[in-house]
C-alpha positions as CSV (number, residue, x, y, z in Angstrom):
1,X,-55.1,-31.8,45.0
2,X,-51.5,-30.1,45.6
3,X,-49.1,-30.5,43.2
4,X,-46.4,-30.0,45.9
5,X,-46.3,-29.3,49.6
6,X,-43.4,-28.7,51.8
7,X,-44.4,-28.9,55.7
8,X,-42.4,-27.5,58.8
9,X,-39.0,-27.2,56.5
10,X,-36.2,-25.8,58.5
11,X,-32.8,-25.4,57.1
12,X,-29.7,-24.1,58.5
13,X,-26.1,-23.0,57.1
14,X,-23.8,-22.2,60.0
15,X,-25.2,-19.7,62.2
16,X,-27.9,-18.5,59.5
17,X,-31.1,-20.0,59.6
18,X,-32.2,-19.9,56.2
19,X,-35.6,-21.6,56.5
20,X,-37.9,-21.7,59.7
21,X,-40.8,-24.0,60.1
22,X,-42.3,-23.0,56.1
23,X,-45.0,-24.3,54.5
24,X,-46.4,-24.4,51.0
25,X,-49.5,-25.5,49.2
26,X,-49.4,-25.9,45.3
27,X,-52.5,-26.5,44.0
28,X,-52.6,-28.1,40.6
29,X,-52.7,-26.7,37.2
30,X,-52.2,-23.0,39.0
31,X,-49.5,-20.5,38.9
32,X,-48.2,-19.9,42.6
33,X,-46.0,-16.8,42.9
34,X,-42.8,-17.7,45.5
35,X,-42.2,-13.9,46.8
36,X,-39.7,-12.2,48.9
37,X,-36.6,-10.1,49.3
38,X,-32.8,-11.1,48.6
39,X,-31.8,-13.9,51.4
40,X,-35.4,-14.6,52.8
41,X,-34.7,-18.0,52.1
42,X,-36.6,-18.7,48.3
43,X,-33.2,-20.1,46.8
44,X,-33.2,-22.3,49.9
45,X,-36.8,-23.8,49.4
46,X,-36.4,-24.6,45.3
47,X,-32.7,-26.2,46.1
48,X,-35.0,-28.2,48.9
49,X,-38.0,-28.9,46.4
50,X,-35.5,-30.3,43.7
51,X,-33.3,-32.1,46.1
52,X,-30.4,-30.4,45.0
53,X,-30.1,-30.0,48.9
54,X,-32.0,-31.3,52.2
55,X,-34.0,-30.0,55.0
56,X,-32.7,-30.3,58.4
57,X,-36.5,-31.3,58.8
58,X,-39.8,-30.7,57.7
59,X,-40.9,-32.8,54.6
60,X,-41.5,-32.2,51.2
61,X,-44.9,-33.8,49.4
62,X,-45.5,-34.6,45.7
63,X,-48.8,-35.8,44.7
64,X,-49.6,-36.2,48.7
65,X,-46.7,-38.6,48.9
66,X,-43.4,-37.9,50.4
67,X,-41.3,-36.7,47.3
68,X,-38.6,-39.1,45.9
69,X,-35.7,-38.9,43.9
70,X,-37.6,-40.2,40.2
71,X,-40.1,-37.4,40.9
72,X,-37.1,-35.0,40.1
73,X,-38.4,-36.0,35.9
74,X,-41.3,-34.3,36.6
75,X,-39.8,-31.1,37.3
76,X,-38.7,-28.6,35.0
77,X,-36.2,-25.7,36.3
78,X,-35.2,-22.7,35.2
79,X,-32.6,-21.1,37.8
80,X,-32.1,-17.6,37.7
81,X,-28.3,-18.1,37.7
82,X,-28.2,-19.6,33.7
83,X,-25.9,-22.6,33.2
84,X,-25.8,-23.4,29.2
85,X,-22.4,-24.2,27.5
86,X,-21.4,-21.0,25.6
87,X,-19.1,-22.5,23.5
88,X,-21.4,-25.0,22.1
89,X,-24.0,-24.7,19.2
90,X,-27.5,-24.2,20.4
91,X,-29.0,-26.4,18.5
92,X,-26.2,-29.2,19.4
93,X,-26.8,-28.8,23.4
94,X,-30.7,-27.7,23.3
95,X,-31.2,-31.8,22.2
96,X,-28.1,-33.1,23.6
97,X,-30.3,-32.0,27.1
98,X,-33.1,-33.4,25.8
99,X,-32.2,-36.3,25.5
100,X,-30.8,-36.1,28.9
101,X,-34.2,-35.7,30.1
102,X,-35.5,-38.9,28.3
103,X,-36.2,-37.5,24.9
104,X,-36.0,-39.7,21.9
105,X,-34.0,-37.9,19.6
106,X,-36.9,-38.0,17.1
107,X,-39.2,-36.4,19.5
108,X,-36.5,-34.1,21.0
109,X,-36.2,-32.8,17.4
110,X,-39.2,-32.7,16.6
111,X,-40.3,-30.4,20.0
112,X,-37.4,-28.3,19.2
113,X,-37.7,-27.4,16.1
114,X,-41.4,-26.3,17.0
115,X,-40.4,-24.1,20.0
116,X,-37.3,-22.3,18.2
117,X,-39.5,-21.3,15.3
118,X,-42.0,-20.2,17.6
119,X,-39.7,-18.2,19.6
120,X,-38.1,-16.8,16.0
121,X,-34.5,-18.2,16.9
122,X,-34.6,-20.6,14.5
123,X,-32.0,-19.0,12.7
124,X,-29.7,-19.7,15.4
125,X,-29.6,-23.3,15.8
126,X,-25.6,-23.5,14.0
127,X,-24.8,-20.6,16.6
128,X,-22.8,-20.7,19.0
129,X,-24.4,-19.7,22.6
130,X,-22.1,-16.7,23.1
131,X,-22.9,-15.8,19.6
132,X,-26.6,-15.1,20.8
133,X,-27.8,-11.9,22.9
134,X,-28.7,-12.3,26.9
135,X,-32.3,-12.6,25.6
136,X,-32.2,-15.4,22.7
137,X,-29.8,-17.1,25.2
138,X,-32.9,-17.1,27.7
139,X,-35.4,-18.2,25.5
140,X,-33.0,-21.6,24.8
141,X,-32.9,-21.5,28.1
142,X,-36.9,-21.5,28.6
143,X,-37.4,-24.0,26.1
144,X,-34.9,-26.8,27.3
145,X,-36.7,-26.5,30.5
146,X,-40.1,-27.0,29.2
147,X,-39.5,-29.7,26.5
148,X,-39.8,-32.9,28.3
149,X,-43.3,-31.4,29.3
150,X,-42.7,-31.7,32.8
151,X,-46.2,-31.7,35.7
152,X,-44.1,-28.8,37.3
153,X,-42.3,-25.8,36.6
154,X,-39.8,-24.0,38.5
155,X,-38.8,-20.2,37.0
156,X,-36.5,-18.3,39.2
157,X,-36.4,-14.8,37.9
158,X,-37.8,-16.0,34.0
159,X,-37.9,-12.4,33.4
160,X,-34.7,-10.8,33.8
161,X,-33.1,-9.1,31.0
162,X,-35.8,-9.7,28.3
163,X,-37.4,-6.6,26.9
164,X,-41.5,-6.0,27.3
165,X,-42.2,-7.4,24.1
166,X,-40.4,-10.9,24.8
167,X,-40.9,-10.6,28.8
168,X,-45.0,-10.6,27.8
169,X,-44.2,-13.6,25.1
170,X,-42.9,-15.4,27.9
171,X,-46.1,-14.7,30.2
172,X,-48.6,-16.0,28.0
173,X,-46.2,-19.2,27.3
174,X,-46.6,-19.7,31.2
175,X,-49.7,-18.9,31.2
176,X,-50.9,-21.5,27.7
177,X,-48.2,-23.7,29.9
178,X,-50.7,-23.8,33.2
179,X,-54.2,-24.0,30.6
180,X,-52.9,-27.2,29.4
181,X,-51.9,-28.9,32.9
182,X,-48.6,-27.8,34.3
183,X,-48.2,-26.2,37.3
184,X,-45.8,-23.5,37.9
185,X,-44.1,-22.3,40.8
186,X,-42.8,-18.7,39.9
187,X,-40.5,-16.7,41.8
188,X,-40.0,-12.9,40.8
189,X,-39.3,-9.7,42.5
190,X,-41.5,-7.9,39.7
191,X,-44.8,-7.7,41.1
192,X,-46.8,-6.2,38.0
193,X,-45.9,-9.9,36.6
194,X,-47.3,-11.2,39.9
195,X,-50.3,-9.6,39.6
196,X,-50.6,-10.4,35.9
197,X,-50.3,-14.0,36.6
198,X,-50.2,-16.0,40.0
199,X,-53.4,-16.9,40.7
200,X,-51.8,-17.7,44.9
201,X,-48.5,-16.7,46.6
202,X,-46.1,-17.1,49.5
203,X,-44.2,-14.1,50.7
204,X,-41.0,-15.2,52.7
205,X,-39.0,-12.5,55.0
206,X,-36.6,-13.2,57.5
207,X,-37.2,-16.9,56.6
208,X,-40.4,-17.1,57.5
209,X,-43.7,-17.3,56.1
210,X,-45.3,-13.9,56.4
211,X,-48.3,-13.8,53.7
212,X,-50.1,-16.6,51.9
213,X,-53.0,-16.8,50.1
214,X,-54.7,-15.9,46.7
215,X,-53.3,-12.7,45.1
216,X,-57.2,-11.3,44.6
217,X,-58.1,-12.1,48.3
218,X,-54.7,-10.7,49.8
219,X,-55.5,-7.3,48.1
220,X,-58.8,-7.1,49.3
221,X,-57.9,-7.8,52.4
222,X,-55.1,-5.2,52.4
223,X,-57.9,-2.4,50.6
224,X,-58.7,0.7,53.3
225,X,-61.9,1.9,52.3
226,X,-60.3,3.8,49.8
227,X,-62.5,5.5,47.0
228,X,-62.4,7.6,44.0
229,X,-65.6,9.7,42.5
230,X,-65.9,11.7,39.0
231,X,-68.8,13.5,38.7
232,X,-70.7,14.2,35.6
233,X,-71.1,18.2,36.4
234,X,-68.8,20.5,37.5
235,X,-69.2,21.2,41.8
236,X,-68.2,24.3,43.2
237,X,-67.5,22.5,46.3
238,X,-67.0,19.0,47.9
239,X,-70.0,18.1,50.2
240,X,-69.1,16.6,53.7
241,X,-70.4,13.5,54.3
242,X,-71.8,11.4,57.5
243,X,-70.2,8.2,55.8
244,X,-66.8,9.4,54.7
245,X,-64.0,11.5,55.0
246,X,-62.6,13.3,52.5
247,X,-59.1,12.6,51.4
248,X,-58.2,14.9,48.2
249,X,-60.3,16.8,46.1
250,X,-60.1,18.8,42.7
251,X,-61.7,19.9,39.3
252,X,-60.4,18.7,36.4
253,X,-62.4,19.8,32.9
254,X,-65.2,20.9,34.5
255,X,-65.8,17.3,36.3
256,X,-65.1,17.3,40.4
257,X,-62.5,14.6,41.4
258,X,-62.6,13.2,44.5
259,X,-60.5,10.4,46.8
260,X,-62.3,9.6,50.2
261,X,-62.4,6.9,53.1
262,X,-65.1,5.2,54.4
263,X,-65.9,5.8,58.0
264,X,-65.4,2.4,60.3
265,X,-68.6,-0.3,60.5
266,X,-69.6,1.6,57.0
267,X,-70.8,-0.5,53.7
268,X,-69.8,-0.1,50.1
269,X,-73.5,0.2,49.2
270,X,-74.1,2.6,52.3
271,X,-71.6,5.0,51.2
272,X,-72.5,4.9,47.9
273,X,-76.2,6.0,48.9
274,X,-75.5,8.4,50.9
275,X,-72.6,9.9,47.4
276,X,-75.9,9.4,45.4
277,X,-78.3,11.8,47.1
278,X,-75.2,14.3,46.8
279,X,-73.8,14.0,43.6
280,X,-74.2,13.0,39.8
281,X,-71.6,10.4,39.8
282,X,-69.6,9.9,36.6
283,X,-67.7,6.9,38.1
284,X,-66.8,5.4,41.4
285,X,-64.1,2.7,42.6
286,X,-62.5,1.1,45.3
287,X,-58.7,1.5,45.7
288,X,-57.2,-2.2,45.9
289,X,-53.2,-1.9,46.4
290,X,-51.1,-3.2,44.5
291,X,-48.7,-6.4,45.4
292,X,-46.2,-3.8,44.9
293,X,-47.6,-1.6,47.7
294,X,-48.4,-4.9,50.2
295,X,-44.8,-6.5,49.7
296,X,-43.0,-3.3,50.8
297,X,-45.7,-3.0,53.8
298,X,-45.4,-6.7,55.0
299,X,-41.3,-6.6,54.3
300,X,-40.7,-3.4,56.0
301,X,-43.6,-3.6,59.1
């Protein structure tokens, strides 16, 4: 079952077509990375998906039904552009949107006081917003968009300008967040936190889908044959192989290091028999790349 599905959206502002003919799956209880660079067209697809704006056409599906304005409760979104009230206290306009979100002020309380002690800003509640670094300001900002325990989660950028220790607090939140039932549609240029995270992804260029899939099965399909080899004894020099070529070579403490390719129509366990009845191997590994490495390939090919 998908969460939410857009089919065949198009949108258009002027003479910039911002969205043409995308489509996205998002399974249930997943988190489903939204990728690409500044003005593919992501901003365009979460302002369609929240109804903040509409398709020129192409549909949008919740639950397998067309989506509808009520589903909008069921939707929790944090835009990367933050819009709290820095004048007010943050403990004032943390439950007065809440409650705007169908809290009861007892249960709005109750939810809030648990996620600012968990998120040590307890202190801060009689502060004003301005008062409070970017950071703390973010972490309000996460937990007014999780508090009415919405099915799905929209985070635009949920990363930016939090340090490693609070960016990794906020991963395993997503993360405990998806393990009990939400789903979570992420959008990030960082793609370490991709990788760390998204279990599937979408990667939009040119307003178009260009890459979709799981994030394990797009980097092995991206892998070149690509291996590395330690072995246990030092060699005074790197055997040729029928199997392989070999890419970079070198001795470090004594232990030969070596990166080669796999000849075309080659196995892994071919190549690593014909390794064996050469070398002592220490350690051996394929090269996946990283979503790093396959964004800038698909963006810039």
């Amino acid at each position: 079952m998908y969460t939410l599905e857009a089919d065949q959206l198009v949108k258009r502002y002027a003479n910039h077509l911002a969205l043409d003919h995308v489509d996205l799956h998002v399974p249930e209880h997943k988190v489903y990375g939204l990728l690409g660079p500044n003005g593919a067209g992501k901003t365009t697809l979460i302002r369609i998906i929240n109804r903040i704006t509409a398709p020129d056409s192409g549909e949008v599906r919740w639950m397998g039904r067309p989506l509808e304005p009520t589903d909008i409760a069921h939707i929790g979104y944090l835009p990367e552009e933050r819009g709290l009230y820095k004048k007010m206290k943050v403990g004032e306009q943390a439950l007065y949107l809440a409650r705007l979100k169908g809290l009861s002020k007892e249960d709005a309380t109750k939810r809030l006081n648990y996620w600012f002690e968990k998120f040590e800003i307890d202190a801060w509640k009689n502060k004003k917003l301005e008062e409070l670094s970017k950071g703390m300001q973010q972490k309000v900002q996460f937990i007014i968009t999780i508090l009415h325990e919405p099915k799905l989660l929209i985070f635009d950028e949920p990363f930016s300008g939090f340090d490693p220790v609070n960016a990794q607090l906020l991963k395993d939140e997503i993360l405990n967040l998806k393990n009990n039932g939400a789903t979570v549609l992420f959008s990030t240029h960082n793609m370490a936190s991709v990788e760390e995270i998204c279990d599937d992804i979408t990667l939009i260029n040119r307003s178009k889908v260009v890459l979709q899939g799981s994030v394990e099965a797009i980097r092995r399909e991206h892998a070149k044959g690509v291996y590395t080899l330690s072995t246990v004894d030092a060699v005074t020099e790197p055997k040729t192989g029928n199997l392989y070529d070999i890419l970079s070579s070198e001795t470090i403490h004594n232990r030969l290091h070596l990166t080669i390719m796999k000849k075309p129509d080659t196995s892994t366990g071919q190549l690593l028999k014909e390794l064996a009845s050469q070398y002592d191997i220490r350690s051996f590994e394929e090269q996946i790349p990283t979503m790093n490495d396959i964004f800038i390939q698909t963006v810039q090919s």
